[in-house]
N, C-alpha and C positions, 0 to 999 in steps of 0.2 A: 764428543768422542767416547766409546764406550770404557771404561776403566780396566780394563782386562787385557788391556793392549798400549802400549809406551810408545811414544812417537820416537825415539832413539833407537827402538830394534826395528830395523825396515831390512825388505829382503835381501836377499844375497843375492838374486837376480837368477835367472836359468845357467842350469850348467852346461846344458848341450846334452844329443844323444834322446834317447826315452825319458829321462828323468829331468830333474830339477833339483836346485836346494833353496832351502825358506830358513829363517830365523826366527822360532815363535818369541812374546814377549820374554819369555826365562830367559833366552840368551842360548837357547839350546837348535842347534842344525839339524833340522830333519829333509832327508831325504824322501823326493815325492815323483812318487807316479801316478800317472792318468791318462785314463782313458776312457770311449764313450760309455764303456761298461763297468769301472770300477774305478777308485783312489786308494791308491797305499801311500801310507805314512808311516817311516823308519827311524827311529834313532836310538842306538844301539839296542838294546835286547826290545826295545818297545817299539810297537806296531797296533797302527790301526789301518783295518779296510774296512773301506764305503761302498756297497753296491749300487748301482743306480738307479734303482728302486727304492734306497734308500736317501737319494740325495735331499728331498726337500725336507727330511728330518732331521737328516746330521751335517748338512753343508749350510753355513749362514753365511751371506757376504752383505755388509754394508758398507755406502762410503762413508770417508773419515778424514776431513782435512789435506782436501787431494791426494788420500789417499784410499789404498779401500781396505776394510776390515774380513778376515776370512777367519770364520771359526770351522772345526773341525771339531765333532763330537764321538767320542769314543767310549770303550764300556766303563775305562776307572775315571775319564777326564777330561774335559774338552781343553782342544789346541790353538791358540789365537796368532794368527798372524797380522802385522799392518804391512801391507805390500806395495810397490807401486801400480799404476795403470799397465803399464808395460807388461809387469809381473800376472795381474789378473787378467791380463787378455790372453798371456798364454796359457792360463790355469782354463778358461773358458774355451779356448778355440782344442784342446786336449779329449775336455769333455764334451765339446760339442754342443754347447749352452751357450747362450746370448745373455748377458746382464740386462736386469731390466731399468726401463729407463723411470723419472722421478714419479714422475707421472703414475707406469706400471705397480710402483711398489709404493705406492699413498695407496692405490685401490687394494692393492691384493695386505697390506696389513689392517685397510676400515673392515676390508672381509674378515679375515680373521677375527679382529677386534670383536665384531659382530655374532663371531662362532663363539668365541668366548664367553660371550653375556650370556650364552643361553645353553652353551654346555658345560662351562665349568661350573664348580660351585661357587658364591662369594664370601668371605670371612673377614670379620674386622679384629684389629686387636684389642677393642673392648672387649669384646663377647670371649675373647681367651683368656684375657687377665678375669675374668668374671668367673669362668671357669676355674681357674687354677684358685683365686682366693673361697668361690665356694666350697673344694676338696678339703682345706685347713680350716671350716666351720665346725667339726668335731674337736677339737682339741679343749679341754677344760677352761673356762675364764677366758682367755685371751681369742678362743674362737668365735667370741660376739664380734671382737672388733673385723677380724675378715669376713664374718657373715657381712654386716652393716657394710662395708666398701664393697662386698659380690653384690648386696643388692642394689644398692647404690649406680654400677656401672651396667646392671642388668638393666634397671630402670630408662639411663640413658639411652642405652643401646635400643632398647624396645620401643624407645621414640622416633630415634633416627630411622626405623625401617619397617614401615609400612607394609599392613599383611599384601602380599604379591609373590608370583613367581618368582621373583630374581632374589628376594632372599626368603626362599623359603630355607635356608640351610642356617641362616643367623639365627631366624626365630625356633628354628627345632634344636638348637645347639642352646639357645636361651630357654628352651623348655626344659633342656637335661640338668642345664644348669638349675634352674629354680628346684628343680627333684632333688638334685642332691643339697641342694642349700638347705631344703627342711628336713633333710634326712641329718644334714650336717647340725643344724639347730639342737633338734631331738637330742641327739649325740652326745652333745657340748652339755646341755642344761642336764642330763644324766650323770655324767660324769663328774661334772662341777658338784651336783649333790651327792655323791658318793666321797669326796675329795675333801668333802666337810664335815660326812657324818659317819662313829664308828662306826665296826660289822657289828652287829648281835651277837655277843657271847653265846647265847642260848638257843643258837639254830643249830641242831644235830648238823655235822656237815657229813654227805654222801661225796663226796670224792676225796680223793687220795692224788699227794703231790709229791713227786719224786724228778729226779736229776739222770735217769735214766741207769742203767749198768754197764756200761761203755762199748755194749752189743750193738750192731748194726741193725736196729730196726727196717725190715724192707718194706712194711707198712710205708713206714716214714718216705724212706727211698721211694717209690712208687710213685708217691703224692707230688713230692720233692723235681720228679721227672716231669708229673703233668702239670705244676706250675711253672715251670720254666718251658714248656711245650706254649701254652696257654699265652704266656709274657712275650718270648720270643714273635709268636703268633701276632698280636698284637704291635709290637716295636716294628715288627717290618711295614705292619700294616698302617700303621701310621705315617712311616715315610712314603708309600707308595701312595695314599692319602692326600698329605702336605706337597707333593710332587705334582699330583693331579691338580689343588687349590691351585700352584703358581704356574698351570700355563702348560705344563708336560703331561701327557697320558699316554707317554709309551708304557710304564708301568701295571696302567689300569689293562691296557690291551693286553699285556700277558699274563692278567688273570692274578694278578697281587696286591687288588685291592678288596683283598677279603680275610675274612680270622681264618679258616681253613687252614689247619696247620701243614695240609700235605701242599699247599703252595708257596711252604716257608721252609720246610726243612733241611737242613743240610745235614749228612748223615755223623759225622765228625761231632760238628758244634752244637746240634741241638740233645744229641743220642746218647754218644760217646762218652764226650769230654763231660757232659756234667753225671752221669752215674760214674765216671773215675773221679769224680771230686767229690762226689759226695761218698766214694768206697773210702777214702783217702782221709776225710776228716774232715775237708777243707771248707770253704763256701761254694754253694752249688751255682752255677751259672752257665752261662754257653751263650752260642752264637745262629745266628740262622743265615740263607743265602739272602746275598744284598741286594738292595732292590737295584735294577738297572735307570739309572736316571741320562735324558736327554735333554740339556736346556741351552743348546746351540741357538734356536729362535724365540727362546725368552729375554725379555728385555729384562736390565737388571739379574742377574742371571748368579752373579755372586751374592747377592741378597737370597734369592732364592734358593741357591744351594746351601747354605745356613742354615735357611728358616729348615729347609728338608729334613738338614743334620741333626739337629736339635730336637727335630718331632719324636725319633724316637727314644729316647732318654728321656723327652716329656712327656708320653704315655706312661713309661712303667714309672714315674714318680706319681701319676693319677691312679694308679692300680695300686700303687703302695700306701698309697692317701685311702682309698676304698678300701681296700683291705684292712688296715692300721683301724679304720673308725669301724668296723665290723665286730673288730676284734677288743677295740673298748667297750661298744656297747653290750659283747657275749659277757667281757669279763664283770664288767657292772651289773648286769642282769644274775650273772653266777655267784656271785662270790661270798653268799651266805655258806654257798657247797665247800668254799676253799677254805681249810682251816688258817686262820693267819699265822697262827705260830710256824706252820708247813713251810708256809709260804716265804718269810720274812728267813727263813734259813737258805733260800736258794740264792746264788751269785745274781740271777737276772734274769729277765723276761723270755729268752733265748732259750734257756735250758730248760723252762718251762714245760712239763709235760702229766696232764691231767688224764687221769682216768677214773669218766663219772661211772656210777652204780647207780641202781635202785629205784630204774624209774625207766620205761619203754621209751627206744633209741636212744639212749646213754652213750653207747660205741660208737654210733653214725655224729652222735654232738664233737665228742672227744677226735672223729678224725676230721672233720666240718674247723674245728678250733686249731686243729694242728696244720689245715691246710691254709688258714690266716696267717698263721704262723709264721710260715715259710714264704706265703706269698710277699709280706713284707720285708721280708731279709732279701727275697730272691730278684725282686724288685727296685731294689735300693743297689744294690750290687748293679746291678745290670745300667741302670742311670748313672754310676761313678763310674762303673768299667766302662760304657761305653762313650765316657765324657773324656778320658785319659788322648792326653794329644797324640798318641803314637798313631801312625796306620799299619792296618784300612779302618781305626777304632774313628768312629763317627767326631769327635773332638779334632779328630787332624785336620779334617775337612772344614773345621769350623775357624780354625785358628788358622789356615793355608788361606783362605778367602777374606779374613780379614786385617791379614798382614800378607800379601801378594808379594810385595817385592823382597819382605826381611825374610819371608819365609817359605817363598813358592819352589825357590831353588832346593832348599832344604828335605820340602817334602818330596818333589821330584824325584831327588839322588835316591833316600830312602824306601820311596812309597814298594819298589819290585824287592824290599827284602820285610816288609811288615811283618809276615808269618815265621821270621826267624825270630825277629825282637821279640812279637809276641810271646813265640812259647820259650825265649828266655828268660821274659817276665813273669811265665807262668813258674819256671822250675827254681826262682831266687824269690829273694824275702821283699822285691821293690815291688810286687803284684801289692802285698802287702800294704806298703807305706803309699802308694798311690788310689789306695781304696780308702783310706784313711777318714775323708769324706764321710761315707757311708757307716763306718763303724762312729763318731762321733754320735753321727745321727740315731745311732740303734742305741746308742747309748744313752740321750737325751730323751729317746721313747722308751726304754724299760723304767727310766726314774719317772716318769711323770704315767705309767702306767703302771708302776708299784705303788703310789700314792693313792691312787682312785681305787686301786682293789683293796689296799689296806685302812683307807678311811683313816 
């Protein structure tokens, strides 16, 4: 029986009339209409309609223990019912559809299955843990040990799978990997000898280190807009991505699985709201349009919206990672130019702001380092905010799936007022203490990237 559905909520039977009522698993009565052209689904301010054109994408019915399972897929949710026979016969003879028999539906899922192999892409979870501990191969000393386990699980993985069509997606993901793991190496054995040896008293240093004059730099602002343009970019494109791996390419179909930022923007959350946080003082971040996900005829279907959740918060902690090691190996390569006495007067790596001299493209370096900058602060923020279990923030979804019955009612009640909690958390001090996360972390990287620049 699929886990998304309770054998104690079974239907409420037909009501008479045009309509019907059903009891999805939550406990919650929806009111349903059908017919050969359309299904609406009501319960109080929430609706979903299904065209029929739409049905073999957002209608699932399997059976289930003498009973049959009926999922309904919608834009924030899918709706499960377990119904009787009685129940699904008149859902079918409404719409005018015949259930198909065991038989029909062994063929028409080996079809699928079949579609599968050769249109999706395939992904293991070596080659992502491979991934994510090559990104942490920059970090001084301690970045040999996740080099050595990247290569490690790269190794294994590159055994399991055999050059061929069906994973050509392992092995070109296992290429990016090994790229960044020598990049990562490089990095690491950089640092590590900077982190042992003093600067040279005796390099004239050409740049100057200062704490800014508490003027709004629009330079800064600019940069600050096109890395969160960039990130966001990215974050959606990842889930729309990770959606496509488990089995759904509605998303692909409407052109959202690409960086293309005019595919991602929402004029509010990517435009707005972060040039008012950063006019404002604040940390800069925002939001883009969600990707619309359909996993009515994916199997496992709670794992997979997870895995989805989670993808994007796991990009911008890998752009955080790429950037962060850019930005060690700029300031290890510079920082004969930084005076250290300059240096060692500033609060932290944050307020940081270099302006090199005396040498062609000095200005393009200086805004090149300021966009690392940011892109790690803005990055870091983005993976904690958008981990916060509130909705529509990607975290409720992840915490709603994997606690279905303590907490599916919960997010239900809430999920139509998200954008109120939201921006009450944006205008009180708890946006704060919930990011908390992310400032630990920037604060664990300005000490151990004061260390390597000051030798």
């Amino acid at each position: 029986m699929p886990d998304d559905v309770q054998s104690n909520h079974i239907s409420d039977g037909p009501s008479g009339g045009k309509g019907f009522s059903w009891i999805d698993s939550l406990g919650r009565d929806w009111q349903i209409e059908a017919d050969p052209e359309h299904i609406a689904l009501e319960h109080g301010s929430m609706r979903i309609d299904i065209a029929r054109g739409d049905f073999a994408r957002d209608l699932y019915c399997s059976p289930a223990a003498g009973r049959t399972v009926v999922r309904f897929s919608g834009d924030s949710e899918d709706i499960g019912f377990l119904v009787t026979a009685a129940d699904f016969e008149l859902l079918m003879q409404r719409i005018q559809c015949r259930p198909e028999t065991p038989d029909q539906a062994q063929t028409r899922e080996a079809k699928e299955a079949s579609a599968r192999r050769s249109i999706w892409p395939k992904m293991t979870a070596v080659s992502i843990w491979a991934l994510m501990l090559a990104s942490l191969a920059f970090l001084p000393f301690v970045g040999v040990a996740f080099a050595v386990g990247a290569a490690v699980l790269l190794l294994i993985d590159r055994r399991r799978h055999r050059p061929n069509a069906a994973n050509t997606h392992i092995r070109v993901l296992g290429t990016v990997s090994w790229v960044w793991l020598a990049w990562g190496v490089g990095v690491c054995m950089l640092s590590s000898w900077t982190w042992i040896h003093p600067i040279d008293s005796g390099v004239l240093a050409a740049a100057s280190v200062s704490t800014g004059d508490g003027e709004h730099n629009w330079t800064v602002g600019i940069l600050a807009l096109l890395v969160v343009l960039i990130s966001l970019s990215v974050h959606e494109a990842a889930h729309a991505i990770s959606a496509w791996w488990c089995g759904d390419d509605y998303a692909r179909s409407l052109g959202r699985v690409t960086l293309n930022p005019l595919a991602h923007i929402d004029p509010f959350g990517t435009v707005i709201l972060p040039a008012l946080l950063f006019y404002w003082g604040g940390p800069v971040f925002g939001f883009a349009k969600p990707v619309p996900v359909r996993l009515s005829g994916v199997r496992r279907f709670r794992r997979a919206h997870i895995l989805i959740s989670i993808a994007g918060p796991g990009s911008n902690l890998l752009l955080a990672a790429l950037a962060l090691s850019m930005l060690f190996a700029a300031g290890c390569v510079l920082r004969p130019l930084i005076p250290a006495a300059d240096f060692a007067t500033l609060p932290n790596l944050w307020e940081l702001q270099v302006t090199m001299t005396g040498f062609a493209g000095a200005e393009v370096l200086s805004i090149f380092l300021c966009g690392l900058k940011l892109a790690v602060m803005v990055n870091l923020f983005l993976a904690a905010f958008n981990m916060i279990p509130i909705p529509p923030l990607d975290g409720s979804w992840v915490l709603e799936h994997l606690f279905p019955m303590s907490l599916g009612r919960f997010y239900a009640a809430i999920r139509p007022y998200g954008i109120i909690i939201f921006l009450g958390l944006l205008w009180s001090d708890a946006l704060t203490t919930l990011l908390l996360p992310a400032i630990v972390v920037m604060s664990v990287i300005s000490e151990i990237f004061s260390r390597c620049l000051l030798g």
